[in-house]
C-alpha positions as semicolon CSV with decimal commas, in nm:
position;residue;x (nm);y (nm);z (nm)
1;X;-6,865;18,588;17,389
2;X;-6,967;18,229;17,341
3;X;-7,001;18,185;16,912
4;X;-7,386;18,161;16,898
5;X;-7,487;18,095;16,564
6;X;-7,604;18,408;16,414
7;X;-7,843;18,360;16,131
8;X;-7,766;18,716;16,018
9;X;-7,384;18,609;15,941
10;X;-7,358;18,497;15,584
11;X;-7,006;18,489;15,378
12;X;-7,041;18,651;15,105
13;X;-6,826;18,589;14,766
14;X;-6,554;18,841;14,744
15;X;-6,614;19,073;15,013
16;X;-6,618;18,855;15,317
17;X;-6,360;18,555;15,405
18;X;-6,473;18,238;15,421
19;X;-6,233;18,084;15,666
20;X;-6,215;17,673;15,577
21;X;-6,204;17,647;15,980
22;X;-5,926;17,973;15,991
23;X;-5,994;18,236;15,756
24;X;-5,908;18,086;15,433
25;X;-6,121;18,092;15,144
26;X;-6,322;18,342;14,966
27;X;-6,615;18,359;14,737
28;X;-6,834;18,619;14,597
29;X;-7,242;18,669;14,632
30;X;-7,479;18,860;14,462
31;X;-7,663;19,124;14,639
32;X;-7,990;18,929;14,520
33;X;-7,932;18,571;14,595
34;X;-8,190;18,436;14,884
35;X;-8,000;18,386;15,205
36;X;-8,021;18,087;15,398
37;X;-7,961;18,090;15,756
38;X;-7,682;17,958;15,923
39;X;-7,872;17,743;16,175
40;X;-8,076;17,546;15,881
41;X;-7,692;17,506;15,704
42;X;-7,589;17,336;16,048
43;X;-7,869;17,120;16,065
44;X;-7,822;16,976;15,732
45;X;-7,491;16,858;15,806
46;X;-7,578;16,722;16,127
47;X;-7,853;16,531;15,933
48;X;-7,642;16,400;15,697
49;X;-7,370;16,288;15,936
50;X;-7,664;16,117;16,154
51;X;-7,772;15,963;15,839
52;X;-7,458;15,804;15,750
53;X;-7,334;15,732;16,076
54;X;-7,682;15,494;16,101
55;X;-7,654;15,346;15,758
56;X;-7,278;15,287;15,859
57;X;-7,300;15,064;16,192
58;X;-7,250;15,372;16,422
59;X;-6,938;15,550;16,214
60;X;-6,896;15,786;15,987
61;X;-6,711;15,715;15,701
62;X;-6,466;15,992;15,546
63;X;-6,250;15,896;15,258
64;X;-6,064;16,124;15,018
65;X;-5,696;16,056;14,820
66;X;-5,518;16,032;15,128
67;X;-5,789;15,896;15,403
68;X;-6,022;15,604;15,426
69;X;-6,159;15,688;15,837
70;X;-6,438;15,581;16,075
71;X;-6,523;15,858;16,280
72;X;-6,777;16,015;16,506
73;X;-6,862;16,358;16,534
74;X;-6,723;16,599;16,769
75;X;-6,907;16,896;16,643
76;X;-6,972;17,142;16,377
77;X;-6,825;17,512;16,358
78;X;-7,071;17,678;16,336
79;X;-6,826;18,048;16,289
80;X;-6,748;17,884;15,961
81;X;-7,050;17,782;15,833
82;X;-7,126;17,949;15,524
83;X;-7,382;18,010;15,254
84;X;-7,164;18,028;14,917
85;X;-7,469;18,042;14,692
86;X;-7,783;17,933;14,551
87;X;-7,826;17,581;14,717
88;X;-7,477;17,576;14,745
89;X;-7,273;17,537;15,116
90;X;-6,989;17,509;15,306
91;X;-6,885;17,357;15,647
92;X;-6,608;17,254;15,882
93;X;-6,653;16,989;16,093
94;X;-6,436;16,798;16,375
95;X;-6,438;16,439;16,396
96;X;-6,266;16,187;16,543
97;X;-6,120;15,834;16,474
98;X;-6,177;15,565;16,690
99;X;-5,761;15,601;16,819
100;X;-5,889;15,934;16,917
101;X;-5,746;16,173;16,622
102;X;-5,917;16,459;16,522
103;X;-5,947;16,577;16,233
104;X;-6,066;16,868;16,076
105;X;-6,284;16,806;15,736
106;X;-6,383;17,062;15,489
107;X;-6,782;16,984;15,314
108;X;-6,928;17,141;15,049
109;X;-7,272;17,079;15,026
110;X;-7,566;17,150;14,735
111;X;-7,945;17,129;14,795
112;X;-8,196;17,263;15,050
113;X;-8,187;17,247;15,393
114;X;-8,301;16,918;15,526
115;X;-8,259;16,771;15,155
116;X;-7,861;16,886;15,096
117;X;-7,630;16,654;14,934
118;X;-7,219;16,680;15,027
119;X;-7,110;16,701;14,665
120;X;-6,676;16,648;14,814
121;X;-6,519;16,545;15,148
122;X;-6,174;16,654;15,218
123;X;-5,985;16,640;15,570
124;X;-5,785;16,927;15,601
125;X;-5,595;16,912;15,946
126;X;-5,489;16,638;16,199
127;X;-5,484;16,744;16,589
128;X;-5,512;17,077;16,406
129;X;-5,208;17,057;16,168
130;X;-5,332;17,158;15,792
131;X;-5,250;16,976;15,475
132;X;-5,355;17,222;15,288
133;X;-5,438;17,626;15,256
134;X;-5,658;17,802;14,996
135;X;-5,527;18,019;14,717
136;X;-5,705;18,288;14,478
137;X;-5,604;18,251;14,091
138;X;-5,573;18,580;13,998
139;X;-5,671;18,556;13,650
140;X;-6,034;18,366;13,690
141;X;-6,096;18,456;14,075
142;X;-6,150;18,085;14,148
143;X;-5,973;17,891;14,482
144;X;-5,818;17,612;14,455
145;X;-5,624;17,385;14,766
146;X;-5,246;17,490;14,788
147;X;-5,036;17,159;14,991
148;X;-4,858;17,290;15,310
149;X;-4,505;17,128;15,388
150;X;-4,546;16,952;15,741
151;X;-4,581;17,235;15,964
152;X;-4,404;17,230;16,273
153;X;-4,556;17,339;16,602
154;X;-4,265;17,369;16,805
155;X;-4,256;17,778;16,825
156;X;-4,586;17,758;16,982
157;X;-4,491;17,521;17,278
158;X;-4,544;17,185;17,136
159;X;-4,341;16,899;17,092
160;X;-4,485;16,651;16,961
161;X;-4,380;16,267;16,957
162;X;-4,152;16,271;17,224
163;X;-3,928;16,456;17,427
164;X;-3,607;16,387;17,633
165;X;-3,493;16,582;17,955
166;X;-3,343;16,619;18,304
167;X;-3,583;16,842;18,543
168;X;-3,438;17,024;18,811
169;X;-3,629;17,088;19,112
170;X;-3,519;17,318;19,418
171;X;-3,664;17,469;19,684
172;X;-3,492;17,681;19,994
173;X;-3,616;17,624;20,334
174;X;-3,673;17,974;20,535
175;X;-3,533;18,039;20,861
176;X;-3,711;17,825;21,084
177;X;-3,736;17,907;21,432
178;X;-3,935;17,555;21,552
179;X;-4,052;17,277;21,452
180;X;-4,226;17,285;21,119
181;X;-4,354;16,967;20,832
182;X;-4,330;16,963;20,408
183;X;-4,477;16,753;20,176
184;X;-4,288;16,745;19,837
185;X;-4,473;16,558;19,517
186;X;-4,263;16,301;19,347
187;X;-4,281;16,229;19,012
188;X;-4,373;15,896;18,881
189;X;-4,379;15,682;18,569
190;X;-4,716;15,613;18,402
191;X;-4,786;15,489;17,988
192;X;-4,700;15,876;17,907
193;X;-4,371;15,953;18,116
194;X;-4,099;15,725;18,237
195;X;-3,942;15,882;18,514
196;X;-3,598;15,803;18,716
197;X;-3,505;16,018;19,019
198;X;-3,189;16,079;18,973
199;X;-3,036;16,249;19,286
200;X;-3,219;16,394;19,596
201;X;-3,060;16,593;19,849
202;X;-3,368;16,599;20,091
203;X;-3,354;16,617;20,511
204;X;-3,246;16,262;20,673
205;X;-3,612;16,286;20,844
206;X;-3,781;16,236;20,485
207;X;-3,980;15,949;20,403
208;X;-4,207;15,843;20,121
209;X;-4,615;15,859;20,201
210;X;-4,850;15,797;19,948
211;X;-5,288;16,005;19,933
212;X;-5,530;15,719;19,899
213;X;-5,745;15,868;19,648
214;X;-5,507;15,961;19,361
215;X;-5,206;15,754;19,397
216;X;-4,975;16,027;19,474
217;X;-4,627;15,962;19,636
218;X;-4,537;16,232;19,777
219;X;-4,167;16,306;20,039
220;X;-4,306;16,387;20,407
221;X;-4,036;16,562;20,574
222;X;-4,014;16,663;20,943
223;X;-3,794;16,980;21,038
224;X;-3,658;17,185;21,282
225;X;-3,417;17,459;21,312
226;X;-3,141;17,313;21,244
227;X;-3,275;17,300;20,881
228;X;-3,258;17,644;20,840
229;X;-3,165;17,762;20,476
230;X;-3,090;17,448;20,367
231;X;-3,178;17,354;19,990
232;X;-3,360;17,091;19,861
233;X;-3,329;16,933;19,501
234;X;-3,429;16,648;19,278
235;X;-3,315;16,538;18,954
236;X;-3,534;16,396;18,718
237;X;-3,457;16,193;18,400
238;X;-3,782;16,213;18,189
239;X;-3,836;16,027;17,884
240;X;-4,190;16,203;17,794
241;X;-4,483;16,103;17,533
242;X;-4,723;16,333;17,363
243;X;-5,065;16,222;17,547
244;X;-5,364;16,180;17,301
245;X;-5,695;16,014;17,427
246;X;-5,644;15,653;17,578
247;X;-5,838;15,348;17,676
248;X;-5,938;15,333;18,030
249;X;-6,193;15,186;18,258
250;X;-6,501;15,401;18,396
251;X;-6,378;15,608;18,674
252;X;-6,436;15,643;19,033
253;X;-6,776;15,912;18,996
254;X;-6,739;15,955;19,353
255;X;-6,379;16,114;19,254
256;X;-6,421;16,250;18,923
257;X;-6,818;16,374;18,948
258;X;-6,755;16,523;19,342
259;X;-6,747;16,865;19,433
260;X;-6,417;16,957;19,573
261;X;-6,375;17,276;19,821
262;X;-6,290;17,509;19,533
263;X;-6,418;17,320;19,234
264;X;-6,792;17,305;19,339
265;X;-7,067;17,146;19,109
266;X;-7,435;17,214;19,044
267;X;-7,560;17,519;19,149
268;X;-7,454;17,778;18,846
269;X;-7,206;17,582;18,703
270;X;-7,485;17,339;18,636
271;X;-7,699;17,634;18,485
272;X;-7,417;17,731;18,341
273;X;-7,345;17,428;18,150
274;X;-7,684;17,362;18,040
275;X;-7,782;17,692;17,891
276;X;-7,435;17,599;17,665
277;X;-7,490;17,309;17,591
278;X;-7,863;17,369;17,475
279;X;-8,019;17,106;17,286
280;X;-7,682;16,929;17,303
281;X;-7,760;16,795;17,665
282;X;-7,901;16,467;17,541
283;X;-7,529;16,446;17,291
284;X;-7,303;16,223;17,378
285;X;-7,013;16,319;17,592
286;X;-6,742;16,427;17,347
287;X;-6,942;16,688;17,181
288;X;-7,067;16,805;17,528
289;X;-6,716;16,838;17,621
290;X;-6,620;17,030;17,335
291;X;-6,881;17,326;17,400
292;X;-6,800;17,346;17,751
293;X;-6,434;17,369;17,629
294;X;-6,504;17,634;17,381
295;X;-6,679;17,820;17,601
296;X;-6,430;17,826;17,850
297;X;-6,143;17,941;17,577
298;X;-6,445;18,203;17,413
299;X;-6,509;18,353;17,805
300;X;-6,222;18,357;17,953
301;X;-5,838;18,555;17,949
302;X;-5,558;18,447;18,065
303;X;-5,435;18,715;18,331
304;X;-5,261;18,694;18,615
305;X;-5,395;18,896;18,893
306;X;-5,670;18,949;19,165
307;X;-5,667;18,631;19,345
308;X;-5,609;18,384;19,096
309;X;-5,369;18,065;19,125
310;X;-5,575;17,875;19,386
311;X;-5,803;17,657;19,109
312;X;-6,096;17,854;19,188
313;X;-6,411;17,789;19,007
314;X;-6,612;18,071;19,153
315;X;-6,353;18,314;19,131
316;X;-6,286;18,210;18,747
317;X;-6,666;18,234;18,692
318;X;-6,671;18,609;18,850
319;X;-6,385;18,751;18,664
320;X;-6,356;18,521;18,405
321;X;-5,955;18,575;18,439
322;X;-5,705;18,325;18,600
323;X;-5,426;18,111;18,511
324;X;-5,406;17,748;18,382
325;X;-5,547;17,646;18,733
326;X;-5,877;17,887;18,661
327;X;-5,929;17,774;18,307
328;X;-5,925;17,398;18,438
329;X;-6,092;17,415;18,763
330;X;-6,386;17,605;18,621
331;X;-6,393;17,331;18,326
332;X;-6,400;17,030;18,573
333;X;-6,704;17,224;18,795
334;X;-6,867;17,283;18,450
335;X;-6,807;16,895;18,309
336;X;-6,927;16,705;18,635
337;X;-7,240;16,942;18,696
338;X;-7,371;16,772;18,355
339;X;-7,220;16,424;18,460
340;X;-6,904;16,406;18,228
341;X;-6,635;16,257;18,477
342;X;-6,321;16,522;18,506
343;X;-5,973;16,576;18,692
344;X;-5,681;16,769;18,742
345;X;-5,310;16,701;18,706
346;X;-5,045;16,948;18,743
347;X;-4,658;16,929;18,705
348;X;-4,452;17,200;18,434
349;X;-4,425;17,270;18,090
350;X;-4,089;17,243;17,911
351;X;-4,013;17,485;17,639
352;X;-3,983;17,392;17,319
353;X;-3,753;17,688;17,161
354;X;-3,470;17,633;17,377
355;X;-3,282;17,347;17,493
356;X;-3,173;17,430;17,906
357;X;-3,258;17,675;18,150
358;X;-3,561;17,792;18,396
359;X;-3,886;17,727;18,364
360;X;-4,133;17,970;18,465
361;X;-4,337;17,799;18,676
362;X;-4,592;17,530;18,743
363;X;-4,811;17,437;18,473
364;X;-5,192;17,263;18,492
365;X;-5,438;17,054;18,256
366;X;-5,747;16,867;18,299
367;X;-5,871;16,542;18,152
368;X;-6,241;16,402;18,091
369;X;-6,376;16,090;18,021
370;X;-6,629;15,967;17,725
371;X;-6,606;15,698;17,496
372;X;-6,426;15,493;17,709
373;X;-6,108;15,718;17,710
374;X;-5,961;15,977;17,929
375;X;-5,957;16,284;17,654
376;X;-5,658;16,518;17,798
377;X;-5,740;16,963;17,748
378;X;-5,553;17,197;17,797
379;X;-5,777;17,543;17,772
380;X;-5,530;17,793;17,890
381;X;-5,304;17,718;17,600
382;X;-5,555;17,650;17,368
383;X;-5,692;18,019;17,466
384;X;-5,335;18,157;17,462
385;X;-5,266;18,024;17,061
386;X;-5,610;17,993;16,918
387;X;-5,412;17,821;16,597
388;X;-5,376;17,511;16,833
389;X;-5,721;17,516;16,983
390;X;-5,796;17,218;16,829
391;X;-5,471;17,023;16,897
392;X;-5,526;17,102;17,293
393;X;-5,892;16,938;17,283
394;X;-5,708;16,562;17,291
395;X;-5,352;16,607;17,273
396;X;-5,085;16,725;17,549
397;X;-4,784;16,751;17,376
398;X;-4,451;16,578;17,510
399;X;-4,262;16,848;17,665
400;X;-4,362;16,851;18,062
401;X;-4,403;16,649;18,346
402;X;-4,674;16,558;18,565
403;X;-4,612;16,600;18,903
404;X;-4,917;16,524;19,085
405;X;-5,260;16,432;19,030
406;X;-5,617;16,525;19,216
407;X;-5,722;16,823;19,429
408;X;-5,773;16,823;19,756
409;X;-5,504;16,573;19,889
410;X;-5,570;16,386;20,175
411;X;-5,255;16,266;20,352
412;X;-5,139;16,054;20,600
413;X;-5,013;16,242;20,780
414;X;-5,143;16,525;20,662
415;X;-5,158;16,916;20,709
416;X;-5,332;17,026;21,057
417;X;-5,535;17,234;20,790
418;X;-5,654;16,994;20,605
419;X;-5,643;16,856;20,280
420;X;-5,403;17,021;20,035
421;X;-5,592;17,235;19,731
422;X;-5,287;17,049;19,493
423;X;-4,934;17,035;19,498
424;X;-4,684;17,143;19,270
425;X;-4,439;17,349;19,473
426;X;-4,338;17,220;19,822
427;X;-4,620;17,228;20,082
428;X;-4,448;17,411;20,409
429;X;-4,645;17,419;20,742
430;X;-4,564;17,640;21,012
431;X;-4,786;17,631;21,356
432;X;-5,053;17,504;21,151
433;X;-5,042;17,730;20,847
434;X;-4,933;17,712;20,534
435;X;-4,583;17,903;20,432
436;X;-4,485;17,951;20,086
437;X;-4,117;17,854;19,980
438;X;-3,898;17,998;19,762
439;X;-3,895;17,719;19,485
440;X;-3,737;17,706;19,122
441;X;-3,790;17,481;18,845
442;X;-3,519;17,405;18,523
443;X;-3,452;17,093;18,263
444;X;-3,176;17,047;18,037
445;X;-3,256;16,823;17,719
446;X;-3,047;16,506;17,642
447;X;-2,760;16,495;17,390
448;X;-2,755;16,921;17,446
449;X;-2,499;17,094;17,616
């Protein structure tokens, strides 16, 4: 259920944990002490943040030991809020620099609502990585911040910085009994991935074709019998960045706002994202993003069956179940029915706990656009390992590769069906329809054996 603020939830000291954004700290309450709701707690940080961001040229400034930032606010959590006493409050709040870092910062607050002043500032994580925990002193009760050595995220699927690999890519034709077309995505350099195709053992009839709209390049190959069986491979060296949020002009909206045929917009998905959003619809961008991606990760589960893998909004919106390519789709139909410009990219992740071997599958994000930036998500894994939920809202980490870009790929030449949904796997046509092939994906990283 999406986390509405419930003014009936308050923390209370020694009985009840007060998280510090994931279940940290904890405080005790007497049974007596007036109760103040968590909606007036929210608006007096809000308030305050408004108020310095004005006094500050448009920024908010956070400084503690370790930090002097300019940042703007993303939201607040409102699960954490908490009352920890007479005039006295806590609250965890995500903000971001102007590189597009976010970081996670800890208030504690003491006044009345509308009139509170934040008595410390202290970021705790970056991306979603903590610098510190809480810890009880046995002896007086009291909490005090405990320093975390730098965590590593690497059991969880990220690696961050960079990452170094060959990808394997395969595919076996079926018996083919006429004649019959394919269209294979190629992978491409961009400021995130330098790419070199190492080796391709592809049908002498293949040539290179390129969609208009998304800047695909994609192998067009024409077959006949005689290609019966045969196997198809590409080797890829990849020399991969971890994507954060990055300057960019303001898209195409008549790519990035457009229905597509299975990502529609309007309709429910814009009630949909309007009842969430609430009186956030006249925020800015960011923080409108950030509620339709929390209520994606807070709605939906990640299961694989029923008719999911097509990017289906509707379908995601009915069973609220899919795979990466539900969790996005229904995101992007949700972010351009309120006007936030959105797209799709899909390629493979790489994992991170071994060094060679398959991969299991195709893999699919999304990106929007605000600030001037393309802001990459990824909701499925961010609903998968809530601990990173943060980290996905801007950050893609360094192990995969994008294959292809865009939904609903129209090619020259092109399908007698139309334009492809998107394309990860090989696109085989047979008498006009579409016939799946039996494809495999595997890496090996550099310098391992």
């Amino acid at each position: 259920m999406k986390r509405k603020i419930i003014s009936s939830i308050i923390i209370l000291f020694g009985s009840i944990l007060l998280f510090s954004c994931k279940g940290e700290v904890q405080q005790e309450l007497s049974e007596t002490t007036e109760r103040v709701s968590i909606d007036e707690i929210e608006e007096g940080i809000k308030a305050f943040i408004a108020d310095q961001t004005e006094k500050n040229g448009g920024v908010f400034p956070v400084k503690d030991k370790n930090h002097d930032l300019k940042m703007k606010l993303v939201r607040v959590h409102t699960e954490y809020l908490s009352n920890l006493g007479p005039q006295s409050h806590f609250a965890c709040v995500d903000l971001v620099d102007e590189s597009g870092d976010v970081y996670d910062v800890d208030f504690f607050m003491e006044g009345e609502p509308g009139g509170m002043d934040v008595t410390s500032t202290t970021v705790h994580k970056l991306n979603g990585k903590p610098f510190y925990s809480w810890k009880q002193n046995k002896e007086d009760k009291t909490w005090f911040r405990l320093a975390l050595e730098q965590s590593n995220n690497n059991l969880l699927g990220v690696v961050e910085g960079q990452d170094e690999f060959e990808f394997y890519y395969t595919a076996q034709l079926p018996q083919l009994e006429g004649p019959a077309r394919m269209w294979i995505p190629i992978a491409e350099s961009d400021e995130f991935q330098e790419i070199q195709l190492l080796e391709s053992s592809v049908p002498k009839s293949a040539k290179r074709i390129k969609d208009a709209n998304y800047g695909n390049t994609l192998f067009f190959i024409e077959l006949g019998t005689e290609n019966s069986g045969e196997e198809i491979s590409l080797t890829y060296s990849v020399k991969r960045k971890e994507k954060g949020p990055y300057n960019a002009p303001l898209p195409d909206k008549s790519l990035y706002l457009a229905s597509t045929k299975l990502m529609p917009t309007g309709g429910r998905f814009e009630e949909i994202a309007k009842e969430e959003l609430g009186d956030k619809i006249n925020e800015p961008h960011l923080i409108q993003a950030r509620v339709l991606y929390d209520y994606i990760i807070d709605n939906m589960r990640y299961m694989k069956f029923g008719d999911y893998g097509k990017g289906d909004s509707n379908y995601a919106c009915d069973s609220k179940t899919g795979n990466c390519t539900e969790f996005h789709s229904f995101f992007i139909s949700l972010a351009r029915s309120v006007g936030i410009p959105a797209r799709f990219a899909i390629g493979a992740s790489i994992p991170s706990d071994r060094n060679e071997g398959g991969i299991d599958g195709y893999h699919c994000w999304a990106e929007f656009y605000a600030d001037g930036k393309w802001w990459p998500v990824d909701i499925s894994e961010g609903n998968k390992y809530t601990a990173l939920a943060t980290y996905y809202f801007g950050r893609h980490p360094a192990n995969r590769i994008e294959l292809s870009r865009g939904r609903d790929l129209m090619l020259t030449p092109g399908p007698q069906a139309g334009a492809i949904n998107f394309l990860a796997y090989p696109y085989l046509e047979i008498d006009g329809k579409e016939v799946k092939v039996n494809s495999h994906f595997s890496f090996q990283r550099k310098g391992e054996s």
